[in-house]
C-alpha positions, -999 to +999 in steps of 0.1 A: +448-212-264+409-213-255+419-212-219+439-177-229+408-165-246+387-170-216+409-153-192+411-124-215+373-123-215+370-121-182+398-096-173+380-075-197+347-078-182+362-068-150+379-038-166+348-025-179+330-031-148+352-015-127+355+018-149+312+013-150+309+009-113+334+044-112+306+065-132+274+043-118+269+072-094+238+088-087+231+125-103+230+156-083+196+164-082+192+202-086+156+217-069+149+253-056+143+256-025+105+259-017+089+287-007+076+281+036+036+271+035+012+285+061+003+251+078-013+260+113+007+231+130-008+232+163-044+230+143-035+202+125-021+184+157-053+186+176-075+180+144-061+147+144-058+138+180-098+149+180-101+125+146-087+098+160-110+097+193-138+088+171-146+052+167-149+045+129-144+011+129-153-013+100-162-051+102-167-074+073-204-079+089-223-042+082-245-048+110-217-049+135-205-014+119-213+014+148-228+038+115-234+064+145-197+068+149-192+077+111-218+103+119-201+118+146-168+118+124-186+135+094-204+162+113-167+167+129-151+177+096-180+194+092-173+219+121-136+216+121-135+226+079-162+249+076-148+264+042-140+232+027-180+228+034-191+265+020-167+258-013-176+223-025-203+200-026-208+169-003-223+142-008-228+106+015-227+079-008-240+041+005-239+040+042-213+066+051-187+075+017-180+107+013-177+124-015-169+161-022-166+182-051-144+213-056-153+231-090-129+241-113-128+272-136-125+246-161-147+215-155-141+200-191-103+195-180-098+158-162-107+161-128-083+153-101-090+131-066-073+130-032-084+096-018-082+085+017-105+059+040-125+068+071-127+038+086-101+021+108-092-016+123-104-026+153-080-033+187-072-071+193-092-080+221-073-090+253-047-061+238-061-026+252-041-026+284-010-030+262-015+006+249+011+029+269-022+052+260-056+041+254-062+033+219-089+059+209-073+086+237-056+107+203-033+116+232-010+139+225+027+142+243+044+164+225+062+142+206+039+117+192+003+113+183-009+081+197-042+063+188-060+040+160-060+056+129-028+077+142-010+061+108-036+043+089-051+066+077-069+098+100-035+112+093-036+111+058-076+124+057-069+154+082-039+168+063-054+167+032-087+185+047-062+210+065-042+216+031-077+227+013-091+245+040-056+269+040-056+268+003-090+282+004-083+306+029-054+319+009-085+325-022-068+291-042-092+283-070-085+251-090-085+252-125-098+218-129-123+199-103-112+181-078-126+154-061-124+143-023-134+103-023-130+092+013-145+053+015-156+036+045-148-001+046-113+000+033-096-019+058-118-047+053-105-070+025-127-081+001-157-063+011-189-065-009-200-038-025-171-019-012-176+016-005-146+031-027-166+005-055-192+025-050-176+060-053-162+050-083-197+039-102-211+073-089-184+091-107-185+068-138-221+075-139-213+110-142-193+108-171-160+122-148-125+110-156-097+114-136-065+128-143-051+113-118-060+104-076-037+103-049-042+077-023-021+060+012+002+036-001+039+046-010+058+058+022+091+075+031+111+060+052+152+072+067+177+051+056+210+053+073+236+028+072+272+031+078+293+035+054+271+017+029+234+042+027+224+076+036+190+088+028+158+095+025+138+067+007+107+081-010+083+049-026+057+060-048+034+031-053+026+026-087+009-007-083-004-032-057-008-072-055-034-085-058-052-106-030-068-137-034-080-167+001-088-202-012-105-228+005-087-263-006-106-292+010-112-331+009-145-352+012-131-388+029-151-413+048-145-402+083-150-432+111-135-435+145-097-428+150-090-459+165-091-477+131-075-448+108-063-456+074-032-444+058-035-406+058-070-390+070-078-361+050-059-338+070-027-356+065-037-354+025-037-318+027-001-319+045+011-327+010-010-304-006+006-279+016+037-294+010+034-293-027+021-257-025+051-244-006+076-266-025+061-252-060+064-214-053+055-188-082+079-178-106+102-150-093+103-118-122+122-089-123+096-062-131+106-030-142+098-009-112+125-033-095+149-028-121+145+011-112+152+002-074+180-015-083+192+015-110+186+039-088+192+023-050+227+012-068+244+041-074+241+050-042+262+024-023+298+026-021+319+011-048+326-022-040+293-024-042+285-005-072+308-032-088+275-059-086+248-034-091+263-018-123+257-049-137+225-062-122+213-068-158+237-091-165+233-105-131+195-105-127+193-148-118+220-141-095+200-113-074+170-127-079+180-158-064+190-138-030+163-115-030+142-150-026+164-156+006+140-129+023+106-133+026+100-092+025+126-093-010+108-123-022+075-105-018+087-079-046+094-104-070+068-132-072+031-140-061+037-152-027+019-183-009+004-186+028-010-214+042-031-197+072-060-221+083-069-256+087-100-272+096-104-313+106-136-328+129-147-314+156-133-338+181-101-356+186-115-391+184-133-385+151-119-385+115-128-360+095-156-363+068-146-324+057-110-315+057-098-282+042-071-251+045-070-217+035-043-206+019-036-164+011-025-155-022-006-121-034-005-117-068+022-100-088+006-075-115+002-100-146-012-129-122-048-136-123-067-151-095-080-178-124-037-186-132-034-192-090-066-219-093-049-232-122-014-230-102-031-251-074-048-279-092-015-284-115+005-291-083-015-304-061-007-347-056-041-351-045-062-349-072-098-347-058-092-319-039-122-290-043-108-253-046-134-222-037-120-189-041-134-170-012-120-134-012-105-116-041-091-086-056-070-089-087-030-072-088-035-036-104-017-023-137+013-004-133+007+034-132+028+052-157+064+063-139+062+097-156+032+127-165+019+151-145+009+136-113+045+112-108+068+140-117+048+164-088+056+140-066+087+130-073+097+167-075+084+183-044+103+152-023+133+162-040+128+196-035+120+197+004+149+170+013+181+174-002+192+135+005+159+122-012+159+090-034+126+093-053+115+052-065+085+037-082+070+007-056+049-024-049+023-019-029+021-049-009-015-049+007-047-032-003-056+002-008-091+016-019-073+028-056-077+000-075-111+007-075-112+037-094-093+017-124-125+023-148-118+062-143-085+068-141-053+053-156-030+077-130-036+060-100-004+067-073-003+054-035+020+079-018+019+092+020+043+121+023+051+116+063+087+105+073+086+083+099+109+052+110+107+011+098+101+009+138+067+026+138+058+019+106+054-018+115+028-004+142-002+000+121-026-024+127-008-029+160-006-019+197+008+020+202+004+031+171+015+063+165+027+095+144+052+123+148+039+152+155+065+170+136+056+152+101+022+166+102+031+202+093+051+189+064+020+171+048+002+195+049+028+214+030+031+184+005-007+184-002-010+221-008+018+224-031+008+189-047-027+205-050-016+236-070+005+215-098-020+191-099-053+209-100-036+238-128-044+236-162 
């Protein structure tokens, strides 16, 4: 009799998930058409390519920083913007921040900010002859935009100036300021005293509150699969890991090789390492996942619908594929690197000092004091010293609704009919989680439509951009601009 009761159970569960996965179908999203911006493409195009020719590289060490070569940028947008620079205020903040001010009619309203970085990441030596064009050329073919900076993020910096600059031309007034934070040591991780840190206490020391700030981050991407996916992915980051390098070492006795004991310290940080990749962090499914998965679902053809209709039900399930991929598992738990390792300085010598580095991204709710905790509890070796050398703690989530989302969300919908609007993890750094003390709205989203395959250029050799999803930016910031910036 039991046995009956079970069947029926489950060929009732499958009857509801089958009519489920029927109606688990994404809604047709209704938008008007937009009205076409003035965006002078050709403008914009050699704006950039003239950006990206300029040598703003950052370094960890300040000293190496060639500060003449933020100049020469700043003095650029200077000429190239010249109504950007009769309208607003500019001010250099530290070394070479900038920060510009566009008055409102209404300054008591919660001011808005457009972040973006100057600085870019230096070309691996040994790797400039790898560039089909030289790195710093900006070269231009028609077709793409090649050059440092090209993705990550001159592009970003130079549409946003060009959207202002037309908006200003067109007599746009905001009704609330707006802010124009552009940092100069992004790129480098950890930095003291970081310029966007510094931005932030300048506005906080003015009393301002933000609304909301826009920053690099979120991307969209084409997805087309057969018979399986068809559209345009849109990921609005809402959040970003945190980042956190410790230094695990041992103190042992050293001595000549020739007489070693058991394990030198080296081989006791093998089972460290062991321990630490054998112990990974608790995989969770956050909300913004759960939205992925809600949203991504209906999407897929109904066989498939049958699993995601139910992902609830069947959240140990997916999580335990997602953490079959490294880029899935990244979404759903703080992941652990063991980069570096350090011994004696010769091969005939047992080292006194043994130590590893090992990289850190924390999930939002993950503290760089719960990874020291993580280590130590794990670890089989139980001497072992732990130094935190670099950190930056995971951000909150952003809300997923309000002013600033919704404009988002809404113009991508609105200029591509196969859009699928999503809330994301930001896996690595961006300057926003600076300006947490002034503003609770803080989004990481970079409207240009470019492929997975040049994507994973930045930071690398031939990095590039379309040409042709420079004019819609600009589009995106000026419309973007008007919602936000309205009272």
């Amino acid at each position: 009799m039991a046995g009956w009761i079970i069947l029926g159970i489950i060929g009732l569960f499958c009857v509801i998930t089958a009519i489920r996965a029927a109606f688990f179908k994404a809604k047709p999203v209704k938008s008007e058409p937009l009205p076409a911006e003035d965006v002078d493409a050709a403008r914009v195009a050699q704006r950039l390519s003239e950006a990206i020719q300029i040598q703003t590289i950052s370094y960890p060490e300040k000293e190496k920083v060639d500060w003449d070569e933020f100049k020469r940028f700043q003095a650029f947008l200077e000429q190239s913007y010249p109504l950007i620079h009769k309208a607003m205020t500019r001010e250099i903040i530290g070394e070479a921040n900038l920060l510009y001010r566009w008055k409102g009619k209404n300054s008591e309203l919660p001011a808005v900010a457009m972040l973006s970085h100057q600085d870019v990441v230096p070309v691996s030596e040994g790797t400039e002859q790898d560039w089909e064009h030289p790195a710093f050329s900006g070269y231009n073919d028609g077709e793409f935009i090649w050059g440092r900076g090209s993705l990550d993020m001159k592009n970003h910096l130079i549409c946003v100036m060009e959207a202002i600059e037309t908006l200003l031309a067109e007599g746009f007034q905001p009704d609330r300021d707006v802010y124009l934070l552009f940092g100069q040591d992004e790129e480098v991780v950890g930095a003291v005293d970081a310029g966007a840190q510094q931005l932030c206490k300048a506005l906080a020391d003015r009393g301002v509150r933000l609304d909301s700030s826009l920053d690099e981050g979120g991307a969209m991407l084409p997805a087309h699969f057969k018979n399986m996916f068809n559209c345009t992915v849109a990921g609005i980051g809402i959040s970003e890991k945190g980042y956190a390098d410790f230094e695990i070492s041992v103190k042992r006795k050293g001595g000549h090789s020739s007489q070693p004991p058991d394990h030198s310290g080296l081989g006791e940080l093998a089972e460290v390492i062991r321990a630490l990749e054998a112990n990974q962090f608790k995989a969770k499914m956050m909300p913004f996942l759960t939205d992925i998965l809600d949203t991504a679902g209906r999407r897929l053809p109904y066989y498939l619908r049958l699993v995601t209709c139910n992902h609830k039900l069947l959240r140990p399930i997916i999580l335990a594929a997602l953490k079959k991929f490294p880029p899935a598992a990244s979404l759903i738990r703080t992941t652990t690197a063991v980069t570096q390792a350090q011994g004696s300085p010769a091969a005939n010598v047992l080292p006194q000092n043994a130590s590893i580095v090992a990289n850190f991204r924390m999930m939002p709710g993950t503290t760089t004091d719960d990874v020291m905790h993580h280590i130590k509890k794990v670890s089989p070796i139980k001497d072992i010293q732990v130094e935190v050398l670099k950190k930056n703690e995971a951000s909150p989530f952003s809300p997923t609704e309000g002013r600033s989302y919704d404009s988002i969300r809404a113009l991508v919908e609105a200029e591509y009919a196969d859009a699928m609007v999503v809330p994301f993890l930001v896996m690595g750094g961006t300057d926003s989680h600076f300006y947490e003390p002034v503003c609770d709205n803080l989004y990481r989203f970079s409207p240009f439509l470019v492929d997975m395959n040049l994507l994973l250029c930045t930071h690398g050799t031939n990095e590039r951009i379309p040409v042709e999803a420079l004019e819609k930016a600009v589009s995106f910031f000026k419309r973007y601009l008007r919602a936000q910036a309205a009272e």
